[in-house]
C-alpha positions in Angstrom: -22.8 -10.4 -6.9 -25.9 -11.9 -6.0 -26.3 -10.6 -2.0 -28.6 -13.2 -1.3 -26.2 -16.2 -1.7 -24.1 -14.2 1.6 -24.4 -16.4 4.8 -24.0 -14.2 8.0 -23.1 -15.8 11.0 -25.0 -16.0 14.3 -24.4 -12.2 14.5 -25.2 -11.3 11.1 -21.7 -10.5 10.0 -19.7 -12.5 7.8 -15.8 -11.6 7.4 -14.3 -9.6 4.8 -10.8 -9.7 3.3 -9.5 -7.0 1.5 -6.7 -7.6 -1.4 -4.5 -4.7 -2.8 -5.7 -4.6 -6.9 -2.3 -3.9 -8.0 0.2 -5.1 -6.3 -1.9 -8.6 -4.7 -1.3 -8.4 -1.4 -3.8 -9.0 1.6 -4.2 -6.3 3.3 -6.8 -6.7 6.1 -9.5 -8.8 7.3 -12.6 -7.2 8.9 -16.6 -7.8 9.1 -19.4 -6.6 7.3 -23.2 -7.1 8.1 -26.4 -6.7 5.5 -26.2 -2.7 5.4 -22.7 -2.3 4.8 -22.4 -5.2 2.4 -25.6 -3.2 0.5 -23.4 0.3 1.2 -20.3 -1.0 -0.1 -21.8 -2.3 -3.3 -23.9 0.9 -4.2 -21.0 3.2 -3.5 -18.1 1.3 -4.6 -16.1 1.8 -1.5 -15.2 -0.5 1.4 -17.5 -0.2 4.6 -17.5 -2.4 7.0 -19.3 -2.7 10.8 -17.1 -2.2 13.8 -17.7 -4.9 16.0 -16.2 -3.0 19.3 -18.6 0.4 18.5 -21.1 -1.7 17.2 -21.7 0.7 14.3 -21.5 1.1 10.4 -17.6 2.4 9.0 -16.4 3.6 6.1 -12.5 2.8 5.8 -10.5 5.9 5.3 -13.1 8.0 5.9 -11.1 9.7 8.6 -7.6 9.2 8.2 -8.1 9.4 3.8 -7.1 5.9 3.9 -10.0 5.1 0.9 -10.9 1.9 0.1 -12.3 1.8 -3.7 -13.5 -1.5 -4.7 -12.7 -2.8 -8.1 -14.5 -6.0 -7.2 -16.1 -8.6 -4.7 -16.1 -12.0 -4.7 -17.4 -14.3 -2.2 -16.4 -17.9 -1.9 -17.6 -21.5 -2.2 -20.0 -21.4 0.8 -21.0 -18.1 0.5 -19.8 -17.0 3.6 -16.5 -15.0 3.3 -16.1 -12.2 1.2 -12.8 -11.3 -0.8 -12.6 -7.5 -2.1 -9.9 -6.4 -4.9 -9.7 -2.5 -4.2 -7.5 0.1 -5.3 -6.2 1.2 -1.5 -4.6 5.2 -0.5 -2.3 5.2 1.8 -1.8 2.4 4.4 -4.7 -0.3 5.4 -3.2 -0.8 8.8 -4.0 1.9 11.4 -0.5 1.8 12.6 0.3 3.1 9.6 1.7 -0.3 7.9 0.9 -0.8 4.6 -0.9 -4.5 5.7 -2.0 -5.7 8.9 -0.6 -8.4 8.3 3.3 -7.5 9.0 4.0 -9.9 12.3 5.3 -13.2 11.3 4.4 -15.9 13.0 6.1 -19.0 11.2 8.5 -19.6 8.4 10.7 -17.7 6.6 9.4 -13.8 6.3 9.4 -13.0 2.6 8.4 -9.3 1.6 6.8 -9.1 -2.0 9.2 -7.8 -4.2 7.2 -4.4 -5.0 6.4 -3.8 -1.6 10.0 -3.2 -1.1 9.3 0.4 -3.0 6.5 0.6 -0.3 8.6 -0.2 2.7 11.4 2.2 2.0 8.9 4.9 1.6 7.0 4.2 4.5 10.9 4.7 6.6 11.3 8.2 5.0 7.6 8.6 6.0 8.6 7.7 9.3 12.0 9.9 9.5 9.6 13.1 8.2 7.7 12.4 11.5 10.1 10.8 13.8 13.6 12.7 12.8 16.6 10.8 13.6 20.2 12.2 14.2 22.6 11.2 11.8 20.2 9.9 9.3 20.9 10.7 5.4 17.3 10.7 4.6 16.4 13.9 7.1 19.7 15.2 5.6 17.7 15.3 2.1 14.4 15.8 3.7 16.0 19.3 5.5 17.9 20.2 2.4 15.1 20.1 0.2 13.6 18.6 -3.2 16.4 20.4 -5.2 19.1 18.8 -3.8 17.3 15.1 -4.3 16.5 16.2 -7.8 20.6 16.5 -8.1 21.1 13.5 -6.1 18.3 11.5 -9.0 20.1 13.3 -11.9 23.7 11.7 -10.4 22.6 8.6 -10.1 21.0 8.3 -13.5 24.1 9.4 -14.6 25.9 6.5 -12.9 23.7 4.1 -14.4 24.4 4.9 -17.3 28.1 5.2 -17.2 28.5 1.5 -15.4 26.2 0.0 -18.6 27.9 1.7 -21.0 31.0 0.2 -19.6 29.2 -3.1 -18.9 29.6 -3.5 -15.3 26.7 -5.1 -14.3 27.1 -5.1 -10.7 27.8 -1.2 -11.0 24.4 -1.0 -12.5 22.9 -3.2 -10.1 24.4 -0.9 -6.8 23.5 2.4 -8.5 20.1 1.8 -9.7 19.3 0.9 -6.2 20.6 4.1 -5.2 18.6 5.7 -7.4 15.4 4.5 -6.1 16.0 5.3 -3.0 16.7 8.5 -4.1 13.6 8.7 -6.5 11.3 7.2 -3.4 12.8 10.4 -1.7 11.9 12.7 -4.7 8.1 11.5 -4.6 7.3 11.9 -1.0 8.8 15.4 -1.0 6.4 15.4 -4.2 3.1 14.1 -2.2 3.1 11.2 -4.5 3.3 7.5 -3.2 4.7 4.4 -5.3 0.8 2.9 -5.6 -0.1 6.2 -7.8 3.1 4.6 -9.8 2.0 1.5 -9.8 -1.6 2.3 -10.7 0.0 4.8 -13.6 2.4 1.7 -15.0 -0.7 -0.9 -14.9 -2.7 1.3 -17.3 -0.3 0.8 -19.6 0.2 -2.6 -19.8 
């Protein structure tokens, strides 16, 4: 990237987007000015400058929430800059996955891998938030042995309805199972992106 084709704006910032690598999905918008561009480039990690504090940041550097970059692009007129980086954890600092999650027209469609992501981020959520009746504390306060049992049933279930060829058996309990196998990796400290990252190196 050739810094000198960037065009800041009045307030020498220009606005940054930043795409999730593996799974292609825009995960925030923010602003970066001459330093942070040069800081983000020499250390391969996403900082930006805070417009409210008026001051240089480094995303994830607090909550863990990393940013690397795997590259930068900038478009036509130079003034907009697109980053493809490998993100930890959630973008959003409500914990969402994106900041973009409120719809404003249309039909709301969820990219099909982010559904793995969503259901994590609910048992997440029910690890911090425990609700009454719900079959994922049940699992979370019984511990990983008995979701390892649960994972090892419904493999087994799998493979009973396609031995049998009952495809819509296969269908229901392969669902089950990753559910179950989100379960397993967050009682593991592993998230689906680590997955993800894992299965793209073997393409």
């Amino acid at each position: 990237m050739d810094l000198n084709n960037i065009k800041y704006d009045s307030a020498g910032l220009v606005p940054a987007i930043a795409q999730d690598v593996n799974t292609g999905q825009v995960l925030m918008l923010a602003y970066m000015n001459e330093e942070s561009l040069k800081i983000s480039v020499d250390t391969g990690y996403a900082t930006y400058f805070s417009r409210s504090r008026q001051e240089l940041w480094k995303k994830g550097e607090t909550s863990g929430n990393l940013q690397k970059i795997v590259s930068m692009k900038y478009d036509c007129d130079g003034d907009t800059i697109l980053l493809l980086v490998d993100q930890t954890g959630p973008a959003c600092h409500t914990g969402a996955l994106s900041c973009f999650f409120n719809n404003l027209y249309g039909e709301d469609i969820n990219v099909k891998s982010k559904i793995l992501e969503d259901v994590y981020s609910v048992i997440k959520d029910r690890s911090e938030n425990p609700k009454e009746g719900s079959y994922t504390n049940y699992l979370l306060d019984k511990g990983i042995e008995k979701t390892c049992k649960k994972v090892g049933e419904e493999s087994s279930e799998i493979i009973i309805g396609a031995m049998k060829k009952d495809r819509e058996n296969v269908i229901y309990e392969t669902s089950d199972l990753l559910y179950h196998v989100s379960v397993l990796l967050f009682q593991s400290g592993i998230t689906w992106d680590e997955i993800f990252t894992e299965l793209k190196k073997r393409r």
